[in-house]
C-alpha positions in Angstrom: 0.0 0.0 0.0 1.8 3.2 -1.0 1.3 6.3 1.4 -1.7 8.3 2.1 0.9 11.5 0.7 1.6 9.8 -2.3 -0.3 11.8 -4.7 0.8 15.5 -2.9 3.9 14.1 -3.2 3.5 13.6 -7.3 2.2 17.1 -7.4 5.0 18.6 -5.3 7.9 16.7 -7.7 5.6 17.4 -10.9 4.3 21.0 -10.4 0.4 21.5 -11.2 -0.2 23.5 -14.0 -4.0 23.9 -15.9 -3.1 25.8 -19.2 -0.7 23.4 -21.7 2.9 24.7 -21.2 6.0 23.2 -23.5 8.1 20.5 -22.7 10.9 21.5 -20.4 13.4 19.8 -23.2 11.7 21.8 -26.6 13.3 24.2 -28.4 10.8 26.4 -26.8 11.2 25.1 -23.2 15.4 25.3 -23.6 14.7 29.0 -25.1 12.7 29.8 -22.0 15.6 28.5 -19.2 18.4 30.1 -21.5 15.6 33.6 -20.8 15.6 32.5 -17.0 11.7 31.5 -17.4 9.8 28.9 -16.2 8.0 26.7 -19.1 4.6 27.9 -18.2 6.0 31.7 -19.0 6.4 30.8 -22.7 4.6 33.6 -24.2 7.0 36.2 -22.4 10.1 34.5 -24.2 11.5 36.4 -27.2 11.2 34.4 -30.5 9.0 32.0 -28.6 5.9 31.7 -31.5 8.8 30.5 -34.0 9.9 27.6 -31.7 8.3 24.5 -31.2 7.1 23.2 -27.3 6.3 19.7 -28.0 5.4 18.0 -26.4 3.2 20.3 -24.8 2.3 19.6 -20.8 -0.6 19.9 -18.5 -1.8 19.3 -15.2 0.8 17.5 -13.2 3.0 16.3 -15.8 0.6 15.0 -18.6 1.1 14.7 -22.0 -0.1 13.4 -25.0 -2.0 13.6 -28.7 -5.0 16.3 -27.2 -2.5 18.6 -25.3 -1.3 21.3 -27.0 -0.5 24.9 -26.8 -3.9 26.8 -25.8 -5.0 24.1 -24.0 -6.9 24.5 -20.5 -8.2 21.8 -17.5 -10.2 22.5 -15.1 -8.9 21.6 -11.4 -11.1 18.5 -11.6 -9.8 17.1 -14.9 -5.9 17.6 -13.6 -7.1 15.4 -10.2 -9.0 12.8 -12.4 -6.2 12.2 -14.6 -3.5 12.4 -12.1 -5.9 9.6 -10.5 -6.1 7.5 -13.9 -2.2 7.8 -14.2 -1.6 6.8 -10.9 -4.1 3.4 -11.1 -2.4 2.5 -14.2 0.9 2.6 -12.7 -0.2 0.7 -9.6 -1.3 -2.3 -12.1 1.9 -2.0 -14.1 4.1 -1.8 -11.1 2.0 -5.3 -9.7 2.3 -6.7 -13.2 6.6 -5.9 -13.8 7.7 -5.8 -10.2 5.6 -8.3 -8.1 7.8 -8.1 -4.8 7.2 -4.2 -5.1 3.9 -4.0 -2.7 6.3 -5.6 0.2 8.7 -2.5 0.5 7.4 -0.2 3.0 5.2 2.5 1.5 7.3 5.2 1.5 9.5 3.2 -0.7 6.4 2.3 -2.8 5.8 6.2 -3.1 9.3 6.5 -4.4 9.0 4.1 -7.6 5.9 5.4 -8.4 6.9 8.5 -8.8 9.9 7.9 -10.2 7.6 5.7 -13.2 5.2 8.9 -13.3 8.1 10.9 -14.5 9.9 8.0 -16.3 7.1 5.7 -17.5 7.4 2.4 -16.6 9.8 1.4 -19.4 11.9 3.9 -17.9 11.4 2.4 -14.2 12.6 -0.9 -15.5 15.6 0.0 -17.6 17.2 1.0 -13.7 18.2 -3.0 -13.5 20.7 -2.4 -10.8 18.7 -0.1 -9.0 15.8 -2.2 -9.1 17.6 -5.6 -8.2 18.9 -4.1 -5.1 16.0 -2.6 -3.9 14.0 -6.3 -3.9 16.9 -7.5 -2.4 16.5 -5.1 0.7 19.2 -2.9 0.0 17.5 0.2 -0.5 20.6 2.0 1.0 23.1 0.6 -2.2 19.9 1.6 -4.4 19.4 5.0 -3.7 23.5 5.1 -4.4 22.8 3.1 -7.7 19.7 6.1 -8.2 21.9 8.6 -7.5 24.6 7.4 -10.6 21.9 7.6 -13.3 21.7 9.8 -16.1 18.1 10.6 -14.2 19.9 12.0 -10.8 22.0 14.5 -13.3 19.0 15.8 -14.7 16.6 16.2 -11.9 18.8 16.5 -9.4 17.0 17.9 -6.4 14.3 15.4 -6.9 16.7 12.5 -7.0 18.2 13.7 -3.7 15.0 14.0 -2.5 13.7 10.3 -3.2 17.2 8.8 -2.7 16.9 10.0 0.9 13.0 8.5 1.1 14.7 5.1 0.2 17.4 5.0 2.7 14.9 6.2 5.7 11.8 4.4 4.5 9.8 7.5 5.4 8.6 10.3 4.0 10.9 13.2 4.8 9.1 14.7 7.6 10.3 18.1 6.4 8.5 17.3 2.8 6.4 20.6 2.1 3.6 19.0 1.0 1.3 22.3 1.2 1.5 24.9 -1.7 2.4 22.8 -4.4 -0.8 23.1 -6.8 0.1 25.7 -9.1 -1.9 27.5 -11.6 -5.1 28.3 -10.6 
């Protein structure tokens, strides 16, 4: 059973946002951070209607064939899909990673989140990782975590659910408050 935070804890990691913003990693999104802006402030970036932001993001951290620039949820369809996401990636995790319900669920929290932002094929490419943490060495792999091409590019949020897998808590300190954005 993963934690009762879980989801605040998807939210806090992914951001909430309820107009479509561009991918972080778009020409658009890259144009943004070289202009010191945040993704969602892509319409105050020079050039920024002669670069491309796909894929385009909404919510907390959705994308897909119907999100696009213009794009706006409601607060109820961002909770409903981050609830759809979520049960899909509890049945996945049963499905590809049986011995996973056994950690504790702080550690449960952690791979979900880590296959919301990586999709499962992602999850499951972190062999190492993964092999140490059913062996109940979650201390070797948040280290393992910690090495991956992942870790260099969120950094913060690797530090973050490293130190969740070595405590088997959530980090008491977690600001869990706050972190819809956007509305």
């Amino acid at each position: 059973m993963t934690s009762a935070n879980l989801k605040l804890q998807i939210i806090r990691e992914e951001g909430e946002v309820l107009e479509a913003y561009p991918d972080p990693l778009s020409p658009l999104g890259l144009s943004c951070a070289r202009q010191g802006l945040r993704p969602e402030a892509y319409k105050r970036a020079v050039g920024f209607e002669h670069l491309d932001g796909a894929p385009w993001t909404i919510g907390v951290g959705c994308t897909g064939p119907d999100i696009r620039e213009g794009v706006v949820w409601t607060p109820a369809e961002s909770q409903r899909q981050l609830d759809q996401r979520v049960a899909a990636l509890l049945h996945d995790l049963d499905a590809q990673l049986p011995w996973w319900r056994e950690l504790e669920d702080a550690r449960q929290d952690v791979l979900v989140i880590m296959a919301y932002q990586l999709g499962i094929a992602g999850l499951l490419k972190f062999r190492t990782f993964l092999r140490l943490l059913a062996a109940g060495r979650p201390d070797l792999a948040a280290d393992e975590a910690l090495k991956s091409r992942w870790a260099s590019q969120t950094p913060e949020r690797a530090k973050r659910m490293a130190a969740q897998l070595r405590s088997g808590a959530l980090n008491p300190n977690a600001n869990l408050k706050g972190t819809f954005h956007g509305h």
